[in-house]
N, C-alpha and C positions, 0 to 999 in steps of 0.2 A: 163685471169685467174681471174683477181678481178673480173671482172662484171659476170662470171657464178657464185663465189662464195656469193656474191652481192643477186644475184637469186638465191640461193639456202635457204640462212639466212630467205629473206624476202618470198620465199614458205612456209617455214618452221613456220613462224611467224601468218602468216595469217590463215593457218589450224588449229593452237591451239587455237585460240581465239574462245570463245562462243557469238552468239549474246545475246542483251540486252533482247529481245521477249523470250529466248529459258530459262531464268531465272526468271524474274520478272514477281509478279502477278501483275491481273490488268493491264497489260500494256497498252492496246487499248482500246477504245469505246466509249462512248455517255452518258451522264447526266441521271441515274437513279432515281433520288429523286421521280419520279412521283410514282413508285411501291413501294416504302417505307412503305407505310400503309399497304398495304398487306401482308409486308415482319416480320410488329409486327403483325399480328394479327394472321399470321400460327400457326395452330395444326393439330399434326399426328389423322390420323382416326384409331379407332379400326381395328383389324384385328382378324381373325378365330386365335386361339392360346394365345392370347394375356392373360398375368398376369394382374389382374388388385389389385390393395389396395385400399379398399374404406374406409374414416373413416366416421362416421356420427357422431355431435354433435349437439350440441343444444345452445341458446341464452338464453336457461333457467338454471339456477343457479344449478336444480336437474339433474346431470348428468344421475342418473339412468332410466328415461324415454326412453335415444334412449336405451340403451342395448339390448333389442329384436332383432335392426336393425344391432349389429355387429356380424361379424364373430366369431365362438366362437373358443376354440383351437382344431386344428385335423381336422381342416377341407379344402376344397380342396385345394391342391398342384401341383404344377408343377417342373419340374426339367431344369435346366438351371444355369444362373450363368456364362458363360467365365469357365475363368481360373479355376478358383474356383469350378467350381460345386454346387454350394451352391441350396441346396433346398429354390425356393422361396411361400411364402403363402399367396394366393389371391383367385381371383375367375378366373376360367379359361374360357374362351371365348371359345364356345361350337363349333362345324363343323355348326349350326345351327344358330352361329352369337347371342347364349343367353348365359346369368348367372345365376345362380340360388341363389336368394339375400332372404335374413332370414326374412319372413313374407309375402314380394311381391310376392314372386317364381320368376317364368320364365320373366327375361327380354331381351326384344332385345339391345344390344349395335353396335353389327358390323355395321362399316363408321359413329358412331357418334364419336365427338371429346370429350374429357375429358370435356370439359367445356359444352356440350350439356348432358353426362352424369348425372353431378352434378346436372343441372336444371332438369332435368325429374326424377332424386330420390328425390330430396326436392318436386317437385309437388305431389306425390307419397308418403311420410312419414306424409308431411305435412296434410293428412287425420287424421293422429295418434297421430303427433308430432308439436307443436308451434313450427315456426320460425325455421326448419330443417336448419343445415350446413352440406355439401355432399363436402369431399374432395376424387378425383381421380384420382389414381398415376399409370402410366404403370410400371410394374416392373421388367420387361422382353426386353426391350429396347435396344439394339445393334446391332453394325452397324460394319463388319468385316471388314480391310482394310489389301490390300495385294500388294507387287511388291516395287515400290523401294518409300519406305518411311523409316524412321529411326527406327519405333517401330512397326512393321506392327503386325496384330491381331485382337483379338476381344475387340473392345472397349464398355464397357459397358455407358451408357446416363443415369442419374440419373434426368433433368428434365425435361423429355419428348420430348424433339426436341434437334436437329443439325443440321448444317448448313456446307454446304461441305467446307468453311473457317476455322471451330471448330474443325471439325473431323480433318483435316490435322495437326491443332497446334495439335492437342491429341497423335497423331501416330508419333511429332516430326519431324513432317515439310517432304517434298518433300525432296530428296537427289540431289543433281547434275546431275546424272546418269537418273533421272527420268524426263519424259515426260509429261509437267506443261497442255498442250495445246491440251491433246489427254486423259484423265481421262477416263477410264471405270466404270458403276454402272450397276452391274445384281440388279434386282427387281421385288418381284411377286406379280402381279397383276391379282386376279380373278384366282388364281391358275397357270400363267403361266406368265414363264421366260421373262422379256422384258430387253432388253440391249440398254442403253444410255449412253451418252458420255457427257461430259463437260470442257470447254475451260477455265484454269482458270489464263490464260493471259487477259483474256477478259471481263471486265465492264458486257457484256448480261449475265455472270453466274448470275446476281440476280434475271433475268427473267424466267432464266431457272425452268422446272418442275422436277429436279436435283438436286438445291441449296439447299433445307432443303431434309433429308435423312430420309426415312422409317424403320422401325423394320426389322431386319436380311436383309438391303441390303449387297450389295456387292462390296465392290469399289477397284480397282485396279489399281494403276499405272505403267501405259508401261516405259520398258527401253531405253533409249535414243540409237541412232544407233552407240553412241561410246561403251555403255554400251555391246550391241548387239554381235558386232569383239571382245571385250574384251573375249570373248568366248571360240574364237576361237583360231588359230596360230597366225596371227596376232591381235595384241590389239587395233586397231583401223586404221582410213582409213585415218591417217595423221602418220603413225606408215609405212603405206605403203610407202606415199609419201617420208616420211624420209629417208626409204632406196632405194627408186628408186634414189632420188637427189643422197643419197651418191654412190651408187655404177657409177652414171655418173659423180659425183664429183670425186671418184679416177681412173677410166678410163680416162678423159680428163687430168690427174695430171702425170698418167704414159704416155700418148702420147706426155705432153709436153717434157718429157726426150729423147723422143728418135730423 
């Protein structure tokens, strides 16, 4: 009777324990230092939709020289915001990948980065303007996260990139219940839905084409397979074993009586 008992304890021990891998980030992999440079020099590309805030100033004392080049009030808007709703005021990135900027007209921006923006409106002002400074701010930037995180939603990016590390602290970390090592991102690319995965047990997320996050991705973490039975009648598949042991634990208890 002690050694089924014995076996039942230590069944019961070993099915509620979580491994190390099934919690901790980073847990596995290989020495990344060599992709570091490329991991500071990331920016998002434009996209068809995209808000953009441009300010233009100058190194000249006379501020009133750029004014032709800004935005004046009442002019294009987009609606967005999250939670909020809030109407944002920029220039809106056309189906045609242009904006239409006050004197130049028609520019192309779509798949340049903010910082290649900047340079081609100072080449461009700079006919008009001494010593042009061209600030470009996306302002429509967020990244929606859903499934078992603590604050799931639409998290709004205020400077222009994230990183699948960031966006997790924002939403309040992964939960226990959630699946660290199987990460969903929908993402549109060229108009059409592409679904990628990322391992965030594992060192390669910094390689991954996954680790910095796009405008309106979609990220979603899967429910762990306790999370899963949690569902159902039974709450999980050590919830099973529990009562299998017990009901052979008082079967063998009543046969010892008789």
């Amino acid at each position: 009777m002690n050694n089924i008992f014995r076996l039942i304890i230590l069944t019961l021990l070993l099915n509620s324990c979580a491994t190390k891998k099934e919690v901790v980030y980073f847990y596995e992999g290989k020495d990344t230092l060599e992709g570091q440079q490329n991991l500071l020099n990331y920016e998002p590309k434009i996209e068809k939709n995209d808000v953009l805030r441009i300010n233009v100033s100058s190194s000249s004392i006379n501020e009133e020289i750029v004014q032709p080049f800004q935005m004046k009030t009442g002019g294009q808007q987009s609606g967005g915001g999250g939670n909020q709703s809030l109407a944002l005021t920029g220039y809106l990135v056309s189906p045609d990948g242009m904006i239409n900027f006050p004197v130049l007209g028609q520019i192309q921006v779509e798949g340049l980065t903010r910082t290649e923006i900047q340079k081609k409106l100072e080449e461009k002002i700079e006919v008009y303007v001494k010593d042009p400074i061209v600030d470009v701010r996306i302002v429509n930037f967020s990244v929606t996260v859903l499934g078992e995180v603590s604050n799931p939603g639409r998290v709004e990016i205020q400077d222009g990139r994230v990183s699948m590390p960031e966006l997790i602290a924002m939403a309040g970390d992964i939960t226990y219940d959630g699946r660290r090592e199987n990460i969903t991102i929908i993402r549109e690319i060229d108009g059409v839905k592409k679904i990628g995965t990322i391992d965030m047990t594992q060192t390669d997320l910094f390689s991954s084409p996954y680790f910095y996050l796009k405008q309106n991705d979609i990220v979603y973490v899967e429910p762990s397979y306790r999370a899963v039975k949690s569902a159902g009648f039974f709450t999980s598949y050590q919830g099973i074993i529990s009562l299998g042991t017990t009901i052979i634990g008082i079967y063998v208890l009543i046969n010892s009586f008789n």
